[in-house]
Legacy VTK file of the C-alpha trace (Angstrom):
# vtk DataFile Version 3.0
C-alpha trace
ASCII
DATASET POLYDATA
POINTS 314 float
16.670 -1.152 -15.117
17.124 -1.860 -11.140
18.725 0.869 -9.455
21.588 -0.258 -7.092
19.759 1.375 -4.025
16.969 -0.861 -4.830
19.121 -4.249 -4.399
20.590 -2.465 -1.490
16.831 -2.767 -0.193
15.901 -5.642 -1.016
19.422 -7.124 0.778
18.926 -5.612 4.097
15.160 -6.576 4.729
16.565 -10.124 3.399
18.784 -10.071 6.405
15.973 -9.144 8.662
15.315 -12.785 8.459
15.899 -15.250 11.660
18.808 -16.753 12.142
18.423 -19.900 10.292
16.906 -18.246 7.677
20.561 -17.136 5.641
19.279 -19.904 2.458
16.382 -17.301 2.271
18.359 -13.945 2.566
20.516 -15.383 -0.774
17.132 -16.454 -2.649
16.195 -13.169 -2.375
19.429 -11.414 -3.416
19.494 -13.783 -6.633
15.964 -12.678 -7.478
16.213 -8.866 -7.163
19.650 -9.208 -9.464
18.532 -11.469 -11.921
15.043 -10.480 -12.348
13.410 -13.851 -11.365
9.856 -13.284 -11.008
7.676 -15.624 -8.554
5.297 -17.818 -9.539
1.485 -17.023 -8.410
1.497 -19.649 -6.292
4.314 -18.963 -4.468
3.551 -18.061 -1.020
5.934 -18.069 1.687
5.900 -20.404 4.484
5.209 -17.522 6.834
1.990 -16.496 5.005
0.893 -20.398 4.977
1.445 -20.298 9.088
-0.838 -17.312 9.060
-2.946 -18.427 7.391
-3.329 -22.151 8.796
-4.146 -19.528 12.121
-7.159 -18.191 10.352
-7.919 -16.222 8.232
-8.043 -13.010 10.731
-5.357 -14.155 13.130
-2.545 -10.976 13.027
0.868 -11.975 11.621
3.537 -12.446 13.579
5.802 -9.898 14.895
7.965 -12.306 16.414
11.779 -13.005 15.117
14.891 -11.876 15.081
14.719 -8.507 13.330
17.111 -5.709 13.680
14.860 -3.418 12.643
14.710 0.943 12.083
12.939 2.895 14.723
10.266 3.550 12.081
9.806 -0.810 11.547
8.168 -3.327 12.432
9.424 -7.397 12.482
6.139 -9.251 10.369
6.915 -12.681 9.398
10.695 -12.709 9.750
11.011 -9.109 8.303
11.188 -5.498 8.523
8.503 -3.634 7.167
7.972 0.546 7.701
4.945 0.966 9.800
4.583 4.274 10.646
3.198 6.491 13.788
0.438 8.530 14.172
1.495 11.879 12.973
4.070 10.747 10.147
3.822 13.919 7.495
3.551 12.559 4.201
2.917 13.983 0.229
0.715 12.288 -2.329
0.923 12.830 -5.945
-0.522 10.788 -8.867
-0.490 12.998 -11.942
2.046 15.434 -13.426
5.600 16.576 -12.486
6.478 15.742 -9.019
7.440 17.818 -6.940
10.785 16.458 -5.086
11.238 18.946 -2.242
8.722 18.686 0.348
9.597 18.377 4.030
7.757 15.136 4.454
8.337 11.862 5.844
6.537 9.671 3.012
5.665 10.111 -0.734
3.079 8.346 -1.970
3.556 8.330 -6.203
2.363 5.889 -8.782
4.095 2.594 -9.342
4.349 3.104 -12.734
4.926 6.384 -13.635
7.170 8.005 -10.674
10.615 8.340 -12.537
13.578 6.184 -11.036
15.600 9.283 -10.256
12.627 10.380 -8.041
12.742 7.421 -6.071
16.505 7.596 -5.600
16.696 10.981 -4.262
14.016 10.718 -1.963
15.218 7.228 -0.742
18.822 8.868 -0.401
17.613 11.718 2.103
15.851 9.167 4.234
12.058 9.735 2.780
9.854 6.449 2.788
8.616 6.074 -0.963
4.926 3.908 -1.127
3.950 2.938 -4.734
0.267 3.415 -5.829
-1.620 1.218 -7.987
-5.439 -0.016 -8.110
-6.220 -3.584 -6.960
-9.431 -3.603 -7.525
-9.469 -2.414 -11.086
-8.538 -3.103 -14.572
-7.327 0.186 -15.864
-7.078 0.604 -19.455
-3.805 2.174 -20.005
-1.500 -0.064 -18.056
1.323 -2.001 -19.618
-0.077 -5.342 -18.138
-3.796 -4.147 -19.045
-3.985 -7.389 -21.934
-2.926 -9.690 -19.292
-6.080 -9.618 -17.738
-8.792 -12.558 -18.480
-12.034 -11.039 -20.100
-14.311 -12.890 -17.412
-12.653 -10.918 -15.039
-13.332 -7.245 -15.896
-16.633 -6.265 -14.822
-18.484 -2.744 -14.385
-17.386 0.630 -15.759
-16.044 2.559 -12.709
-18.653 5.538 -12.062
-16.838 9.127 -13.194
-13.460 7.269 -13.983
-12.960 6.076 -17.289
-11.294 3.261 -18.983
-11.302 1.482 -15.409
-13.545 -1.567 -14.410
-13.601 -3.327 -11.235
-12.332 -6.779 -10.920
-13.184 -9.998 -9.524
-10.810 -9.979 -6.912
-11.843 -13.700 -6.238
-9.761 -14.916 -10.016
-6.273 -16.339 -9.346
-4.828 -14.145 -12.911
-6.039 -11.424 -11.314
-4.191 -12.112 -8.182
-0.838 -13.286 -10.119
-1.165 -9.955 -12.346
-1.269 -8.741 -8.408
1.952 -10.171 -7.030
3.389 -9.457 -10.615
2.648 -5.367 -9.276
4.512 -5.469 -5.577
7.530 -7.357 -7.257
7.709 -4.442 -9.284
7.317 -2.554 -6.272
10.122 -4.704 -4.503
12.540 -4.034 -7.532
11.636 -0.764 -8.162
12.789 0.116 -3.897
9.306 0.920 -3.129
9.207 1.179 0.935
5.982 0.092 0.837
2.353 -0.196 -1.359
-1.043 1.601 -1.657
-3.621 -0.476 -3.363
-6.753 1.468 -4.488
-10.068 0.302 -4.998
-10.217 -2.293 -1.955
-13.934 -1.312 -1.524
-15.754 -2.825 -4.929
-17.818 -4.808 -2.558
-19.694 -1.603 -1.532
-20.230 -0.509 -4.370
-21.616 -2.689 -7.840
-18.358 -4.499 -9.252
-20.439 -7.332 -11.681
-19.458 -9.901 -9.672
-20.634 -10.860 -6.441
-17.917 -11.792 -3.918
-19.044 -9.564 -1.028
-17.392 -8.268 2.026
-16.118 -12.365 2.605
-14.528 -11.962 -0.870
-13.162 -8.438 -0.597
-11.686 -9.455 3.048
-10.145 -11.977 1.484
-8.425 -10.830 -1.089
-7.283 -8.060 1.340
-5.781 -10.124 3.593
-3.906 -12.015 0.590
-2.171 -8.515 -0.650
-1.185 -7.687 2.375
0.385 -11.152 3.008
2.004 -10.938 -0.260
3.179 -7.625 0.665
4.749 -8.891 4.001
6.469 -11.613 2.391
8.546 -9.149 0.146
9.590 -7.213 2.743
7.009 -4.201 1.957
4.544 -2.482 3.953
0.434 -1.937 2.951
-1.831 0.240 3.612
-5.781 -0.452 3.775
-6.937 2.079 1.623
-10.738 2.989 2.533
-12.734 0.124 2.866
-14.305 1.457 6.083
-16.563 -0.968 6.813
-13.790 -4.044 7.436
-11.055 -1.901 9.320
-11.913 -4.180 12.646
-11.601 -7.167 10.748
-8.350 -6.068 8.821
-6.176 -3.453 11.089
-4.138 -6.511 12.255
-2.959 -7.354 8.566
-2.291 -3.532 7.270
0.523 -1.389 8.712
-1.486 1.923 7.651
-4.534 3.283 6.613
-5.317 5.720 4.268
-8.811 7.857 3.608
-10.333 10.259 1.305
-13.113 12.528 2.571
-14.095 11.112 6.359
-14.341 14.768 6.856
-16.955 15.204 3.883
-18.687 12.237 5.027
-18.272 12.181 8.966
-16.766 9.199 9.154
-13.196 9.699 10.280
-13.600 8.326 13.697
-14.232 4.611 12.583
-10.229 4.582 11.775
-9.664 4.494 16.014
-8.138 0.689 15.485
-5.604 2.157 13.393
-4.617 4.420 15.925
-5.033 2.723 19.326
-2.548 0.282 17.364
-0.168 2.739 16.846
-0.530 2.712 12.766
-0.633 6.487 11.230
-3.968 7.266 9.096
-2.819 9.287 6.291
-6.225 11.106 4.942
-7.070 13.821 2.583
-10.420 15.927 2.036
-10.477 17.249 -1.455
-11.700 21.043 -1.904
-10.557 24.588 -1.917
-7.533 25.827 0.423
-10.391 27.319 2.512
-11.212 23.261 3.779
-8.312 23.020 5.648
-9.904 26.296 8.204
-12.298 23.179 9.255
-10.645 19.873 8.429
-7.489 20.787 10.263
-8.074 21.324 13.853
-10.651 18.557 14.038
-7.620 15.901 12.002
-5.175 17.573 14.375
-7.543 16.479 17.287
-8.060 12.969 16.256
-4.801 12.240 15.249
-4.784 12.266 11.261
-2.511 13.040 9.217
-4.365 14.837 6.695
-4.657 17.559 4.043
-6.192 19.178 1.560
-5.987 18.608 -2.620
-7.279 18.801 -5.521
-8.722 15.364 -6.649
-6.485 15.195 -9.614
-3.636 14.725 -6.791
-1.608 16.795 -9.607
0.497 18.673 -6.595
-1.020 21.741 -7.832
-3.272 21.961 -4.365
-1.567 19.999 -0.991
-2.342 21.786 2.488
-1.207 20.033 5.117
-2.453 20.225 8.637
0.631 19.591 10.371
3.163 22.352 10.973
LINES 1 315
314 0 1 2 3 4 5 6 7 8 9 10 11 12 13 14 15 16 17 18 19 20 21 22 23 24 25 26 27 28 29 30 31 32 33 34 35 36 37 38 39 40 41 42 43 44 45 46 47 48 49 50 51 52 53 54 55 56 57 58 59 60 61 62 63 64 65 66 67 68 69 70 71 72 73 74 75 76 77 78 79 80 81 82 83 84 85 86 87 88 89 90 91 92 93 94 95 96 97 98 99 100 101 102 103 104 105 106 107 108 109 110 111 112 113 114 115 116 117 118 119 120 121 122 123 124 125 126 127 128 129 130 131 132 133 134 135 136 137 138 139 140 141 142 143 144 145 146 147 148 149 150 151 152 153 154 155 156 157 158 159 160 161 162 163 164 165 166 167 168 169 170 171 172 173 174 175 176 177 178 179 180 181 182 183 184 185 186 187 188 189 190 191 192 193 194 195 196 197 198 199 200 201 202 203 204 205 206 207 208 209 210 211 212 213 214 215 216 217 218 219 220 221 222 223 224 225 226 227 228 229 230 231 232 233 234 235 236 237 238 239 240 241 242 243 244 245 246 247 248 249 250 251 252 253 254 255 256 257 258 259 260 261 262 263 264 265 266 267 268 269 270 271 272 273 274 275 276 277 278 279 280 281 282 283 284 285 286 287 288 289 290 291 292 293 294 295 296 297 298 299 300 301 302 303 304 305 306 307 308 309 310 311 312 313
């Protein structure tokens, strides 16, 4: 059942449109109150500009956009895009906990109750929605909509997940499918997971060309809804990408001495959001040194069942 905050959302970045653009602002409004879903194919005329650009040309921030302090105008919208330093909580697993003094929850698409969202959303938190694009996870509701050519390896230590071949258009349907869900459900914005299978040995091989451009096609799907993205790992294409993501987030640069690749991020004013998983006695190291480079990290348990969170801000 939609909530009536999330119509109210998806009405006001409608009108975050240009000022021709009042035919689009009622399309959306009749989709997010009569359910209408998309079709896969249907891409918005912005994300065809971009894209007739290139395929790494930046979208545009130009229009007429009367956006929050905290937004940014992409493609005739606003979309959240946050600073360096924005405090946030992540929690995947187990009863959330709805009173910490953070800017930005990150909880799973699926799973985070609608009350959750409402309450946060009503005292001016930013609410991201989780879910893996980059692999087929057993237990989801949409799990038999996947094509059998498309699931490939077992993910290492995680099971009932394979990765996907992010190059199959069901795949990328299923995909757009997710962030209206997202849209409906008044998600501010999305965190794909497993945007790395390139690196590591999916079954299929589309490379970092393939990966790059499935990327760029999420977050150009995510634009055109109104929500914001965040490049989650996927280290090794953060120069190629930063221009289409509005946020990064890492696990373990600390562990792996790697956090100071994410410096696009930041010299573009886009907040890395980064945790090192451990005991509470990580955070003696991993603080000062996230504190110094601008991250906004912390330390958990990798369950991300709330039971552990140390943050390094204040």
């Amino acid at each position: 059942m939609r909530s009536a905050f999330a119509i109210t959302l998806v009405l006001l970045s409608a009108a975050c449109g240009d000022d021709d653009g009042s035919a689009d602002a009622g399309a959306d409004a009749a989709t997010a109150t009569d359910g209408a879903t998309p079709g896969p194919d249907a891409d918005t005329a912005d994300a065809a500009t971009a894209d007739a650009a290139g395929p790494d040309a930046a979208p545009s921030d130009a229009g007429a956009c009367a956006c929050a302090e905290d937004e940014a105008c992409v493609e005739g919208r606003c979309v959240w895009r946050p600073a360096p330093g924005t405090r946030f909580y992540w929690q995947l697993q187990g009863t959330i906990d709805p009173d910490r003094d953070v800017d930005m929850y990150d909880v799973d698409l699926f799973d985070a109750p609608d009350d959750l969202l409402a309450s946060l959303q009503a005292r001016g938190v930013r609410v991201v929605c989780y879910f893996s694009a980059g692999s087929w996870e057993e237990w989801r509701d949409d799990a038999e909509a996947f094509p059998d050519a498309a699931l490939g390896n077992p993910l290492d230590g995680w099971p009932g997940e394979r990765w996907l071949d992010v190059r199959d258009a069901t795949v990328r349907a299923i995909m757009s499918e997710r962030l209206d869900h997202a849209l409906a459900r008044g998600c501010d914005g999305v965190e794909p997971d497993n945007m790395d299978g390139y690196t590591n040995d999916p079954g299929f091989d589309y490379g970092p060309t393939g990966q790059a451009d499935y990327a760029r096609f999420l977050a150009a799907e995510a634009h055109a809804r109104g929500l914001s993205i965040g490049l989650k790992n996927d280290l090794d294409q953060i120069g190629e990408l930063v221009t289409h993501f509005d946020w990064a987030l890492n696990e373990q640069c600390f562990e792996y001495d790697e956090c100071d690749v994410y410096g696009p991020f930041l010299d573009a004013d886009k907040a890395v959001f980064q945790v090192d998983y451990g005991p509470a006695s990580l955070a003696e190291t991993v603080c000062p040194d996230a504190r110094a480079l601008g991250l906004s990290s912390a330390v958990a348990n990798l369950a991300l069942d709330g039971s552990r969170w140390i943050p390094c801000w204040p």
